[in-house]
N, C-alpha and C positions, 0 to 999 in steps of 0.2 A: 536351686533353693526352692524350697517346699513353702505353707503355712505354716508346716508344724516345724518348718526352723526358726519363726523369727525369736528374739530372745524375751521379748514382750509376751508372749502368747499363753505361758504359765498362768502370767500375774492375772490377764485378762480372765484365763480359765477358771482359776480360782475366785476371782471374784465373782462371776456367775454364778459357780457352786456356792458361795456364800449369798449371796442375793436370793438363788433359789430354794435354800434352805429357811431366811428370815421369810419368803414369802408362803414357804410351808405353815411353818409355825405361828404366820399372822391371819392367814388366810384358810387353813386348812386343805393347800393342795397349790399348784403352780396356777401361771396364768389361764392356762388354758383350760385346766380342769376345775378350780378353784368355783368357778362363775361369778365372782365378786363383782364385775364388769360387764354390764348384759347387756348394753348399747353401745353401738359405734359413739353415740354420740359420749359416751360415760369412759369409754375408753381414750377418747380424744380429752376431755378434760380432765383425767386423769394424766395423758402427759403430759395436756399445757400446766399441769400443777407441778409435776416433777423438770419439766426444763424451766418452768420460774424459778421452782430452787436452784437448779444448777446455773441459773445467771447472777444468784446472791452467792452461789463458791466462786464464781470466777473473778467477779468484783472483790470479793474479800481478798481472792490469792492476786488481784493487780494488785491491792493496796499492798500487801507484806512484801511484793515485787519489788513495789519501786520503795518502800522502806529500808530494805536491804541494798538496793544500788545506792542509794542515799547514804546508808549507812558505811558502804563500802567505797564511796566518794569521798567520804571524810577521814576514814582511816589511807588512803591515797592521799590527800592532801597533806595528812599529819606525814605519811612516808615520804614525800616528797620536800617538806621541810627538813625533815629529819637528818635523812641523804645530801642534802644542800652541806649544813651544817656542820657533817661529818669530814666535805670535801674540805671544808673551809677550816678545817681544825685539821687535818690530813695535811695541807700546805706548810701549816707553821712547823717548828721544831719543837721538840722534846718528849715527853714519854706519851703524851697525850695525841702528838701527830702519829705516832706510834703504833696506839690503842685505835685510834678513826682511821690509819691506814688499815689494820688486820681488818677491824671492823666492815670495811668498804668492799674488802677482799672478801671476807668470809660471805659477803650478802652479793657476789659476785660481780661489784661495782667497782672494783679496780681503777 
């Protein structure tokens, strides 16, 4: 296995290519050529300014995180009520232990 096999490698590349084209078109030329950044010292507060941002994406995507296992905990709960329910209606007789038996089957809970 190479670099240029991981299956990541495109996306990464592509975004570069996009990154160095917005920094054409804001900057009139890449980092290097551009000179918008004339001091070490300007270049270092330049990225403690872009990794502050990237600590406010990361914070945001914890939060949607754990919104969605939250989210995904209650629809769990509701399943597992549900499936209770179905056993317990699957026990009795008639067309409805019937319905909760296929039911049980079809969601492969036999």
């Amino acid at each position: 296995m190479s670099a240029k096999d991981l299956s990541y490698r495109p996306i990464i590349i592509d975004r570069l290519d996009r990154q160095t084209e917005k920094g054409i078109r804001k900057y009139g030329g890449t980092l290097d050529k551009s000179g918008h950044l004339k001091t070490v010292s300007e270049s270092l507060e330049y990225l403690a300014e872009e990794l502050t941002d990237a600590l406010v994406y990361i914070e945001h995507g914890k939060r949607q995180v754990r919104s969605l296992v939250n989210e995904a905990a209650s629809v769990m709960r509701k399943w597992d009520v549900a499936t209770l329910a179905l056993r317990a209606i699957a026990k009795s007789e008639g067309e409805e232990a019937l319905i909760a038996q296929k039911a049980l089957k079809d969601m492969g809970m036999e």
